[in-house]
N, C-alpha and C positions, 0 to 999 in steps of 0.2 A: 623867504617867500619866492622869490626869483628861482632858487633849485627846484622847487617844489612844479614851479611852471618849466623848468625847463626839463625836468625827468619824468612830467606827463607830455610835453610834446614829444620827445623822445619814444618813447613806452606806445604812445598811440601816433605817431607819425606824420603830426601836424609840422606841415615848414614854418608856421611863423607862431611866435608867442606875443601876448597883446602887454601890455606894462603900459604904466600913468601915462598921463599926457604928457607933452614936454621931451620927454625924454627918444634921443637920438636910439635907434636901432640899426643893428650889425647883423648882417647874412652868413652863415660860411658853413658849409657842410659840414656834419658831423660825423663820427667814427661812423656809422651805419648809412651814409649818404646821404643822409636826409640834413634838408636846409634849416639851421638852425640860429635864433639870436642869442648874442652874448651879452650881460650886462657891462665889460670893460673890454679893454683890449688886450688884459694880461689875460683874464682866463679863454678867450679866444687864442690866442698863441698859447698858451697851456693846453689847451684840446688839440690843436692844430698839430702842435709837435711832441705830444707827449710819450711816443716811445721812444724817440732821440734824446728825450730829458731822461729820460728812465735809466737808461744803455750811460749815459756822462752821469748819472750820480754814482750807477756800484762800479763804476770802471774807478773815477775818484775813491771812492771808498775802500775799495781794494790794494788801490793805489799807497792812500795812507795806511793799511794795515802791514803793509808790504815793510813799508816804508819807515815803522814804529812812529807815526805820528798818530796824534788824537782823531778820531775821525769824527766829534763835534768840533774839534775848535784847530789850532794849528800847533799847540806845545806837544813836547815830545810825551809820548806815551808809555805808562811801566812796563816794564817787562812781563810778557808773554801777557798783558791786556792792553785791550782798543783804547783804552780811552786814558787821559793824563788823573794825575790825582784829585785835583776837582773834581772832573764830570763821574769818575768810579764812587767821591761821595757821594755826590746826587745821584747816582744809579743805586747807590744801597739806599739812600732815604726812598727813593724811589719805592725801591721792589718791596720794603717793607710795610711800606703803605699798601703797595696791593697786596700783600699778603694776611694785611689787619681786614680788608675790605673780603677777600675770598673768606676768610674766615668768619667773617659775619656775617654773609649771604649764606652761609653751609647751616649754621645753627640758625639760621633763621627758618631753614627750609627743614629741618629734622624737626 
């Protein structure tokens, strides 16, 4: 509900969003200058800095690919793949699930 008010203030250019009673409100410009409330203080420092967070995750990330670490977790990673023997299982249980899923959306629509 809060996104919802916060991506029509955004969209039409309103500085303040109204929320319950009671509840403490936060100012702070947004990506397009305009004055905006945050419901916490994380996603306000998440707006605030979020090309610096963007630029420290794939520099990490690259970091551990470099590196033959997992790039979910910190165990060493197989050979010539990202990720250690866990996470590549759960990436097949993964992929196979979307691939039951694309698969039933295609015969659904034929």
């Amino acid at each position: 509900m809060v996104w919802k008010k916060l991506k029509a203030a955004v969209s039409k250019g309103v500085s303040k969003v109204r929320r319950g009673a009671g509840v403490s409100k936060k100012k702070l410009k947004g990506a397009k200058g305009k004055c905006l409330e945050y419901p916490n203080r994380f996603l306000k420092f998440y707006h605030s800095n979020q090309k610096r967070l963007l630029k420290e995750r794939k520099k990490l990330y690259h970091q551990k690919l470099d590196a033959g670490i997992c790039v979910r977790c910190n165990n060493q990673a197989l050979d010539k793949i990202k990720f250690c023997s866990y996470h590549q299982e759960r990436q097949r249980e993964y992929n196979l699930k979307a691939r039951m899923r694309r698969k039933k959306k295609e015969v659904q629509s034929v």
